[in-house]
C-alpha positions in Angstrom: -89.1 -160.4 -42.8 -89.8 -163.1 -40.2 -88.7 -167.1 -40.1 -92.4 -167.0 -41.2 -92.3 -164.9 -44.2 -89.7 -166.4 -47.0 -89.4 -164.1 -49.8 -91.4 -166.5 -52.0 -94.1 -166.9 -49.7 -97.0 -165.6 -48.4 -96.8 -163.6 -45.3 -99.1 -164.7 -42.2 -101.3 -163.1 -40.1 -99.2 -162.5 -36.5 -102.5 -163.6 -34.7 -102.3 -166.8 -36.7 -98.4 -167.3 -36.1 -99.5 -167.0 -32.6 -101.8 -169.6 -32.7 -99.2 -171.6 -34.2 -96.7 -171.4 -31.6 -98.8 -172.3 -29.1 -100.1 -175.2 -30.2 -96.9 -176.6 -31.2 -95.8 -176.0 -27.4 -98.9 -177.1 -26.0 -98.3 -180.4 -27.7 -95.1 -180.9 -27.2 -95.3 -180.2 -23.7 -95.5 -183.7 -22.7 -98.6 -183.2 -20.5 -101.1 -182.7 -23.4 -104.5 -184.3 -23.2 -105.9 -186.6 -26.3 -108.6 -183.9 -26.8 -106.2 -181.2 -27.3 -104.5 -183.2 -29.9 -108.0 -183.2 -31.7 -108.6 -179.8 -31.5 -105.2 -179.1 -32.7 -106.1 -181.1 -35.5 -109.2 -179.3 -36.1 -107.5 -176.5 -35.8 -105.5 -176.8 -38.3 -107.9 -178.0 -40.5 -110.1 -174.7 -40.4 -108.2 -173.4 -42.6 -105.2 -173.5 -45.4 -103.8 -170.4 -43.3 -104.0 -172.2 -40.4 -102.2 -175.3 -42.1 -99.2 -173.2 -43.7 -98.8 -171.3 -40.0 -97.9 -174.7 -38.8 -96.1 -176.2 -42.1 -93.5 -173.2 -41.2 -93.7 -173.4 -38.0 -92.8 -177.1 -37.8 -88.8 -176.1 -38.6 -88.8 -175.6 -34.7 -90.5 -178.6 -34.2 -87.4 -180.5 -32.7 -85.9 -177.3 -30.7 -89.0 -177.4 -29.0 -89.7 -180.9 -28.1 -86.2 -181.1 -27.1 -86.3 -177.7 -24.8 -89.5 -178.5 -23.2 -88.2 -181.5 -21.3 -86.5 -178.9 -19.3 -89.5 -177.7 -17.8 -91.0 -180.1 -14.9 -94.8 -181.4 -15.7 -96.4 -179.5 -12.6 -95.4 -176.2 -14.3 -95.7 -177.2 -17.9 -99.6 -178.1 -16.4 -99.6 -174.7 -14.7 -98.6 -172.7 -17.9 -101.1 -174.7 -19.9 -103.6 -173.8 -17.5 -103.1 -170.0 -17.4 -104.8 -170.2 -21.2 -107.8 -169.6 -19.8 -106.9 -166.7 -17.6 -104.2 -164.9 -20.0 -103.7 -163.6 -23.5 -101.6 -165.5 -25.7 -99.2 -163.2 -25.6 -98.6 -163.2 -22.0 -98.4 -167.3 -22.6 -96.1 -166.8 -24.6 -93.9 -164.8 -23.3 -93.7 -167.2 -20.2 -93.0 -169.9 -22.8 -90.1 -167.8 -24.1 -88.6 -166.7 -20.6 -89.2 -170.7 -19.9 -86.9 -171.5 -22.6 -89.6 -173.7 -24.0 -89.2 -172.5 -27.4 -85.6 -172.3 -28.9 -84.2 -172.5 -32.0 -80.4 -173.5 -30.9 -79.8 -175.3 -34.4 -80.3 -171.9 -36.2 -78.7 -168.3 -36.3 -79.2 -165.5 -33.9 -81.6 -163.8 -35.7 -83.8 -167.1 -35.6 -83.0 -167.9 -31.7 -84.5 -164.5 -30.5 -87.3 -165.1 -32.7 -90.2 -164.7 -29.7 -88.3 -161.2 -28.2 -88.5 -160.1 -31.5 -92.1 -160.7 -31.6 -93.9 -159.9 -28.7 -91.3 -157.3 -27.1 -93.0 -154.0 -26.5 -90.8 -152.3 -27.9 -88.3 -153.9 -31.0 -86.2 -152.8 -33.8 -85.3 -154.4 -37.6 -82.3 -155.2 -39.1 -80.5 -151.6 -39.8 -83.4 -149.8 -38.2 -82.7 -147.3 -34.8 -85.5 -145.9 -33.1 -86.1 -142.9 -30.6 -88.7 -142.1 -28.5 -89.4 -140.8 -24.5 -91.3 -142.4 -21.9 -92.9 -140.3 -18.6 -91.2 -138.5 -16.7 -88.2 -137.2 -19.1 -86.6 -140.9 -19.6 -85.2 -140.9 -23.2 -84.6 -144.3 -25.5 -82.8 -145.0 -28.5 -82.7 -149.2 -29.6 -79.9 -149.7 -31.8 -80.8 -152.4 -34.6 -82.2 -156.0 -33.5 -83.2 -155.1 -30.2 -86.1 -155.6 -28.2 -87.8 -154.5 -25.1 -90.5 -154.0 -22.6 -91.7 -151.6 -20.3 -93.6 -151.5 -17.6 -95.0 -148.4 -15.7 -94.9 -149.7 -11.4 -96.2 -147.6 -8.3 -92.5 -146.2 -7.9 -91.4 -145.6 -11.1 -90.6 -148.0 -14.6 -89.4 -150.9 -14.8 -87.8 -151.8 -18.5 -86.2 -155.4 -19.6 -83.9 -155.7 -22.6 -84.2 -158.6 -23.6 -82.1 -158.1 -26.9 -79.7 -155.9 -28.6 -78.2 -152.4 -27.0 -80.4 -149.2 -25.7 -79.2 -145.5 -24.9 -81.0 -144.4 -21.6 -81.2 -141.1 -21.0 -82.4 -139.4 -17.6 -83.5 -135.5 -17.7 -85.7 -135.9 -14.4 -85.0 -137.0 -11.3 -87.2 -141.0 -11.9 -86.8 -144.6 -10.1 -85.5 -146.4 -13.6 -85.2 -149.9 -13.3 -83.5 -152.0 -16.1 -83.3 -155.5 -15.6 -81.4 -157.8 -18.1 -80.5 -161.6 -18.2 -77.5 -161.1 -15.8 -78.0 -158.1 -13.6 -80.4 -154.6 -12.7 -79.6 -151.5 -13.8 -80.5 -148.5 -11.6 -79.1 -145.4 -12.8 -79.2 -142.4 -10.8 -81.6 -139.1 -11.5 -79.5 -137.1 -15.1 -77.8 -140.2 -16.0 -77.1 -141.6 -19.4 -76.3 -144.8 -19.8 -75.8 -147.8 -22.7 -76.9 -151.2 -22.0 -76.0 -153.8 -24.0 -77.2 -157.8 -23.7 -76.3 -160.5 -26.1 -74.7 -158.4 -29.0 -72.2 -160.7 -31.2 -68.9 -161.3 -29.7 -70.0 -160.0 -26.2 -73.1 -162.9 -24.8 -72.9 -161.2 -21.4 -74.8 -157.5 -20.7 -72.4 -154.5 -20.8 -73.4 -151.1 -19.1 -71.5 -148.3 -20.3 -71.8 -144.7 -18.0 -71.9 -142.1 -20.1 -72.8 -139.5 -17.6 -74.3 -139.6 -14.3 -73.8 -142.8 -11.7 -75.8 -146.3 -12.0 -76.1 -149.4 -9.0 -75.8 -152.7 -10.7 -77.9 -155.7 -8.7 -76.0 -159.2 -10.0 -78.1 -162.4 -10.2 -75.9 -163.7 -7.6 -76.8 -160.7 -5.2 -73.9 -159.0 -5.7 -73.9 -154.8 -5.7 -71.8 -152.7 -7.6 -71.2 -148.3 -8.4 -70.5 -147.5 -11.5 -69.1 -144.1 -12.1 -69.5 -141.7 -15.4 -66.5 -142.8 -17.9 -66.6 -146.3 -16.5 -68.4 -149.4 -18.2 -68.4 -153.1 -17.0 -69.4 -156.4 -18.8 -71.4 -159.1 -16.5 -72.5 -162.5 -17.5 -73.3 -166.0 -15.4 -69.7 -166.0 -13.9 -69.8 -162.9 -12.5 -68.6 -159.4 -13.3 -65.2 -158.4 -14.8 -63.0 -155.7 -14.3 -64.5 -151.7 -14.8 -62.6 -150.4 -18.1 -63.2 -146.6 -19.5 -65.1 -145.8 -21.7 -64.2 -145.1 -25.3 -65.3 -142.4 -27.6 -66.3 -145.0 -29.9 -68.9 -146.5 -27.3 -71.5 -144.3 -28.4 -70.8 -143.5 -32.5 -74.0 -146.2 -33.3 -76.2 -143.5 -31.9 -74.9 -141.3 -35.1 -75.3 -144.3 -37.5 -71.1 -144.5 -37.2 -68.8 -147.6 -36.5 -65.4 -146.7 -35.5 -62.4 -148.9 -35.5 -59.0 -148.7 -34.4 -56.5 -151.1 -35.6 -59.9 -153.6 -35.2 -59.6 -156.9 -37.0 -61.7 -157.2 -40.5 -63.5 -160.1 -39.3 -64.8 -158.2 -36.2 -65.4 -154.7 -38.6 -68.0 -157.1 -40.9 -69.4 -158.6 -37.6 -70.4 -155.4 -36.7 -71.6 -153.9 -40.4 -74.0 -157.1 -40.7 -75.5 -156.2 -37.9 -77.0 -153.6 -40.1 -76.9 -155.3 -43.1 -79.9 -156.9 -45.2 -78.5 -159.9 -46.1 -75.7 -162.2 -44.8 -72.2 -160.7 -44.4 -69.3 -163.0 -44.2 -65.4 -162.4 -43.9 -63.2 -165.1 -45.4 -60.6 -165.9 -42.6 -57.8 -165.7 -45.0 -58.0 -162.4 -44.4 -60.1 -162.0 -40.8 -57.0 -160.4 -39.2 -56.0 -157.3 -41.0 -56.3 -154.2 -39.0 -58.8 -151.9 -39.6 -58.5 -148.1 -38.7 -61.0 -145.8 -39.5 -64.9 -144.3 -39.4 -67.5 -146.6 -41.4 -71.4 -145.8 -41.9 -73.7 -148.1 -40.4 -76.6 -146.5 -42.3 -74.7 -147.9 -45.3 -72.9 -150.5 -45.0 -72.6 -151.5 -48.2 -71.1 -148.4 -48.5 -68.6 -149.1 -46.3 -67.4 -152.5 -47.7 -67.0 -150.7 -50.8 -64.8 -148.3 -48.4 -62.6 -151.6 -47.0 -62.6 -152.6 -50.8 -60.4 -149.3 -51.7 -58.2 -149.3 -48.3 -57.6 -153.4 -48.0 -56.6 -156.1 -50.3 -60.1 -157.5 -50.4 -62.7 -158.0 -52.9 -66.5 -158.8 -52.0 -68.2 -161.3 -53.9 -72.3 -161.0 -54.0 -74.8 -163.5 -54.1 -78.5 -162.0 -55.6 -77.3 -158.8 -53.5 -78.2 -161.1 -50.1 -75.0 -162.8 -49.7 -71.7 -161.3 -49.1 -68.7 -163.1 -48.4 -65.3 -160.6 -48.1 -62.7 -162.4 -49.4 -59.1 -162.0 -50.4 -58.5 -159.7 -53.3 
C-alpha cells in the first residue's frame, strides 16, 4: 500500500499519481509560467480522480516547495523543458535524483517514496525476490529495496538506490553497481552483498562473500576488497575493512540472527519485515538478545522474545506494536 492508497480509500491509477507529482513539482518549481498554472487547474478539474490524486498528493506539498529551492532556475527550466522530449518517468526520476521531491517530515518508508515507484526493479515490505539477468549475474532484493538496471556496450550497469541486494557472478561479466557513495565492480565468480540506506547503517556496505570487488569512492578514491572482508562508506569517507560474519547473509534464508544484540536493534530489524509499525519501549531497548528469529514471521518471532525476555507486546488493530516491559 502506497502514501497514495490509505486503507479506507480508494486506490489510484499509477499513471494518474504520476501526473500528480509532476504537476505539483512543475508548480512549485519557481519558474512556472501563468499558463501552466491554468492547465494545472484544468487538469485537475477533468476529473474527480484527477482531483483526489492531488488532494493526497498535497501532504508533500511543503517538502517540495521547500526542496525545490535547492535547485538553481536554469536547471529547474531545463528539467521542465525535457517534458517534451521524455517520459514522465524519466522526469521524474531526474526530479527524484534532484532531490526536488522529499518527504523529510515523514518516515522512511515515505522519504523513498519515488525509488519505490519508478525503480526497475523493487520489493514490498516482507517480500524477497530472485531472478538472473544476461550473462549468468544472479539477484536477490531483500525487503524495501529498489533498483535499476541498465544493459551498456561493455556490460550492465545496476543502481541501488534502496535497501540490500545479493549479487551473484557465475560468468566472467563487466558488473557495475553504483550507489549513493561509491561503485561496485566485482570481479568475474564473485558474490557480493550491497547494502545502502538500511536503518542504523545511512552509508552503503559491501560485503565479499566470495570472489574480489574494486570500490570507486565519490571522492575518487580506489579500494580491493577481498573474499571474507566487508567495508561501510558514506560522505566522509570509508572506514576500516571488518570480516565478515556468518550472520551477514541469513536474510537470504528468511533468518535474523543475533548475538547478545540489543532488543531495540532485534525489532529494528523484524519491522523491516513487518506489516505494521513495530516499536520497542526503551525501558527495555538494551537487553541482549541471542538467538535465530524468522523474518518470514516476524510476528512469530516476537512471540519468541515474548517467551525468552521479560517483555510483553501490546497490539493496536494488529498494525501497531509497541514491545514493552512485561
Amino acid at each position: 500500500m502506497s502514501l497514495f492508497e490509505p486503507a479506507n480509500a480508494q486506490p489510484l491509477d499509477q499513471d494518474v499519481v504520476e501526473q500528480a507529482m509532476l504537476w505539483m513539482v512543475t508548480l512549485q518549481s519557481g519558474v512556472c509560467s501563468e499558463a501552466e498554472h491554468k492547465a494545472c487547474r484544468n487538469w485537475r478539474k477533468q476529473s474527480a480522480i484527477h482531483e483526489m490524486a492531488w488532494q493526497r498528493l498535497s501532504g508533500l506539498n511543503r517538502d517540495v516547495r521547500e526542496s525545490t529551492q535547492l535547485l538553481a532556475p536554469e536547471g529547474a527550466r531545463s528539467l521542465l523543458r525535457a517534458r517534451n522530449a521524455t517520459s514522465r518517468r524519466a522526469l521524474l526520476k531526474g526530479f527524484a535524483g534532484l532531490g526536488l521531491v522529499m518527504a523529510a517530515g515523514i518516515g522512511v518508508r515515505e522519504r523513498v517514496l519515488l525509488p519505490e515507484l519508478f525503480s526497475d526493479y523493487r520489493t514490498a515490505n516482507g517480500e524477497r525476490r530472485r531472478f538472473y539477468l544476461a550473462d549468468g549475474v544472479g539477484l536477490t532484493l531483500d525487503t524495501h529495496t529498489a533498483l535499476d538496471t541498465q544493459a551498456t556496450a561493455t556490460g550492465i550497469d545496476l543502481t541501488l538506490n534502496l535497501g540490500r541486494v545479493l549479487l551473484t557472478s557465475a560468468a566472467p561479466a563487466h558488473i557495475t553497481l553504483n550507489t549513493l557513495y561509491a561503485r561496485v565492480q566485482p570481479a568475474a565468480h564473485s558474490r557480493l552483498i550491497i547494502s545502502q540506506g538500511l536503518p542504523e547503517l545511512p552509508g552503503t556496505q559491501v560485503q565479499m562473500l566470495a570472489g574480489s570487488a574494486s570500490l570507486e569512492l565519490i571522492r575518487g578514491e580506489h579500494i580491493s576488497l577481498q573474499a571474507g572482508q566487508q567495508l561501510t562508506v558514506d560522505s566522509h569517507g570509508a572506514g576500516h575493512p571488518a570480516q565478515v560474519t556468518a550472520a551477514s547473509q541469513a536474510w537470504i534464508d528468511g533468518l535474523l540472527i543475533a548475538e547478545r544484540m540489543p532488543l531495540a536493534q532485534v525489532i529494528t530489524q523484524l519491522n523491516r519485515y513487518r506489516r505494521g509499525v513495530l516499536r520497542c519501549d526503551p525501558a527495555v531497548a538494551s537487553l541482549q538478545v541471542s538467538g535465530s528469529f524468522s523474518i518470514d514471521q516476524p510476528d512469530a518471532s516476537l512471540e519468541l522474545l515474548t517467551r525468552v525476555l521479560p517483555i510483553r507486546v501490546q497490539r493496536v488493530f494488529g498494525y501497531w506494536a509497541n514491545v514493552v516491559p512485561a
